[in-house]
C-alpha positions as CSV (number, residue, x, y, z in Angstrom):
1,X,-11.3,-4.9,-17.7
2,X,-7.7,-3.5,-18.1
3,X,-6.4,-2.4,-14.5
4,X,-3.8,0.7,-14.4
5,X,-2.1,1.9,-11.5
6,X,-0.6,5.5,-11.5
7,X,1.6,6.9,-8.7
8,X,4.0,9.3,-8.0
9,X,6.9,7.3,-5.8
10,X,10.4,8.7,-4.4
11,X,13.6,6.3,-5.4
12,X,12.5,4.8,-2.0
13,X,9.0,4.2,-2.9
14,X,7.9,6.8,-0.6
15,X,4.2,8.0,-1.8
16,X,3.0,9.8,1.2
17,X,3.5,10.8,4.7
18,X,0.7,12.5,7.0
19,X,-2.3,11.5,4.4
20,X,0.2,14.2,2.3
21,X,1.7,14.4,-1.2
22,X,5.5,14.6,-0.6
23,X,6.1,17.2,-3.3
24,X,4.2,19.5,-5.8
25,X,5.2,18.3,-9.5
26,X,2.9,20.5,-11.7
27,X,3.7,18.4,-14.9
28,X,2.9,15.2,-12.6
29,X,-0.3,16.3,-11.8
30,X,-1.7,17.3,-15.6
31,X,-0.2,13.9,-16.6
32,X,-2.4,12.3,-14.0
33,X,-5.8,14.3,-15.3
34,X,-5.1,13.6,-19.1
35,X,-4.4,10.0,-18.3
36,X,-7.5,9.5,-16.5
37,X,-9.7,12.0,-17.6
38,X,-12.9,10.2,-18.7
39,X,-12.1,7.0,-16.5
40,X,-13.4,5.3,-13.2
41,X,-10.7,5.7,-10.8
42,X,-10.6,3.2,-7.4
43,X,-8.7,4.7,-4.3
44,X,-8.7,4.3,-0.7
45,X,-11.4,6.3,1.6
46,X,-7.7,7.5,3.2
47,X,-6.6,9.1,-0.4
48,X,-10.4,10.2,-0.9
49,X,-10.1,12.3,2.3
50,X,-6.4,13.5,1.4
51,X,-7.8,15.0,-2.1
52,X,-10.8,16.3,-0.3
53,X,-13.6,16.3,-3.3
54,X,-14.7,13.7,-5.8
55,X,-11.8,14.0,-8.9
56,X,-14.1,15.7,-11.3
57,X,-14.5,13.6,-14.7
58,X,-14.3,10.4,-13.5
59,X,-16.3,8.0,-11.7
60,X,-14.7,8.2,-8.5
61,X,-15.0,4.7,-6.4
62,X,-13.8,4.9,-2.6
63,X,-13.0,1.8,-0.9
64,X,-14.0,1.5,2.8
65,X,-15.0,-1.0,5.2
66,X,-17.2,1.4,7.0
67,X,-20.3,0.8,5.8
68,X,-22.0,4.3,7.2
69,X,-19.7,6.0,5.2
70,X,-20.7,8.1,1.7
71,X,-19.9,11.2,0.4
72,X,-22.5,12.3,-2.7
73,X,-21.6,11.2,-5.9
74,X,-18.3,8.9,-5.0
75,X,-19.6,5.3,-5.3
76,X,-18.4,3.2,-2.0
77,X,-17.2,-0.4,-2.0
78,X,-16.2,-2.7,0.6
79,X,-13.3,-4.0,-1.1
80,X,-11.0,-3.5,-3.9
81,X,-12.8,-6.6,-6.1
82,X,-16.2,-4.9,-5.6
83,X,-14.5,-1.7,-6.8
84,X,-13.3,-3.5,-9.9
85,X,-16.6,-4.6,-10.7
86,X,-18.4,-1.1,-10.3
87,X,-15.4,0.1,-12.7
88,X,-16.6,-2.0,-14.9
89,X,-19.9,-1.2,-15.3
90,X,-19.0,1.9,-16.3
91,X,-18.4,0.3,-19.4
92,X,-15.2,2.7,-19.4
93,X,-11.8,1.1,-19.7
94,X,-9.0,1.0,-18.5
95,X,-9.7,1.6,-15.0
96,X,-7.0,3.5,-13.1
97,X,-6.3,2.3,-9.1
98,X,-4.8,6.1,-7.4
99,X,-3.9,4.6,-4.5
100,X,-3.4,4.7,-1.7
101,X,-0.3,2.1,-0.4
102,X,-2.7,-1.1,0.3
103,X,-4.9,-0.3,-2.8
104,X,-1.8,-0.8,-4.7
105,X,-0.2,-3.2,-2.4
106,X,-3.6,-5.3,-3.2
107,X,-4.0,-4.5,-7.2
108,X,-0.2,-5.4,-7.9
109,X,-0.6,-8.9,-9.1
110,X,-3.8,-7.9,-11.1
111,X,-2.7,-4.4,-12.9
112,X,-1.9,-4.8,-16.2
113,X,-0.4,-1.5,-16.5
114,X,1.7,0.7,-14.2
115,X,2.0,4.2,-14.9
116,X,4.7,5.6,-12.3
117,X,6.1,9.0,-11.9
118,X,9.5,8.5,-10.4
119,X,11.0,11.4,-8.2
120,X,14.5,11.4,-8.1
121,X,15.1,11.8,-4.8
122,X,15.4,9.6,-1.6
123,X,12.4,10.8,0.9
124,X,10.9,10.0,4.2
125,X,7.1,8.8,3.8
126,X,5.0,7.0,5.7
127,X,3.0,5.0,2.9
128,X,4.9,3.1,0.0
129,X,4.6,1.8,-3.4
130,X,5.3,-1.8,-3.7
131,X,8.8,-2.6,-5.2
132,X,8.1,-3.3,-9.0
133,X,9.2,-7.2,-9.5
134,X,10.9,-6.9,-12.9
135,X,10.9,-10.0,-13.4
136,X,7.1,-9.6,-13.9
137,X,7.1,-6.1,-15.4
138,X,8.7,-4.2,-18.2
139,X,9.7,-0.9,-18.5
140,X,8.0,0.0,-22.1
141,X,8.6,3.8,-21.5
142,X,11.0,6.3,-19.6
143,X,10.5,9.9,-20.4
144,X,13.0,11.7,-17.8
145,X,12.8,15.8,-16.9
146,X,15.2,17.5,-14.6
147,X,14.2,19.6,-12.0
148,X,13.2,23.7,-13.1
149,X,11.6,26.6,-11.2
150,X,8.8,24.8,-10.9
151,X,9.8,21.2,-10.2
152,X,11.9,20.9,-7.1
153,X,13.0,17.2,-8.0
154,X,13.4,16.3,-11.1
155,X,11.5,12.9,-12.2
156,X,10.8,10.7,-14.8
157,X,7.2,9.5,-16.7
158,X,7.3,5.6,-16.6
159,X,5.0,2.8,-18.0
160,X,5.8,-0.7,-17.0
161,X,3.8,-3.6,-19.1
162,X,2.8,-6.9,-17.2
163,X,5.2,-9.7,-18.8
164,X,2.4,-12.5,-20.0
């Protein structure tokens, strides 16, 4: 099963403050539904609650330690492995981890593929991305769009490649 990670994170790593999105990218946001579009995603029941709804198109999996909780059609899981495994079962691939900052603090040394919007700017958060280690990632692609009427900050599509 090939593991992705996709996040939006400030120059600081900031993802999130207040169960929040720190900006509104439109571009960022259609780049996450084409990319996974069609694909299990994993997040934390804390990013479940912050997008409100099941992500429609994909087999949304929430992981939670409380076991009472459910929401119709979101599978739960007690832990990130578990989540992995209901991924894939799906028989869907890759599966995409969306966060939120321990999901990906856990799935770091097992993602194969990160797929990071950087913001170009320095912001104040609450919840992080890890630091990439490049010494066990590569950058592969950098796709960089200043900011515009509709984009406060600009930012840049990255995908980093685990080194083998």
């Amino acid at each position: 099963m090939t593991i992705s990670l996709i996040v939006a994170a400030s120059e600081n790593n900031a993802i999130g403050k207040n169960n929040q999105l720190l900006w509104n990218l439109p571009n960022d946001l259609k780049f996450f539904k084409n990319t996974t579009w069609g694909f299990p995603v994993i997040m934390g029941r804390k990013s479940f609650e912050s997008v409100k709804k099941p992500l429609p198109g994909r087999t949304n999996i929430v992981v939670t330690t409380n076991k009472d909780w459910k929401y119709e059609t979101v599978i739960r899981v007690s832990n990130l492995e578990e989540g992995i495994q209901k991924a894939a079962e799906t028989n869907r691939k890759p599966a995409f981890i969306i966060g939120g900052g321990e999901i990906y603090k856990q799935s770091m040394d097992i993602a194969d593929v990160i797929y990071l919007t950087r913001v170009h700017a320095q912001l104040e958060g609450d919840t992080f991305f890890p630091v990439i280690d490049q010494s066990k990632w590569q950058l592969t692609s950098n796709q960089h769009f200043e900011a515009d009427e509709k984009h406060v900050y600009s930012f840049s599509f990255q995908i980093w490649k685990k080194i083998l």
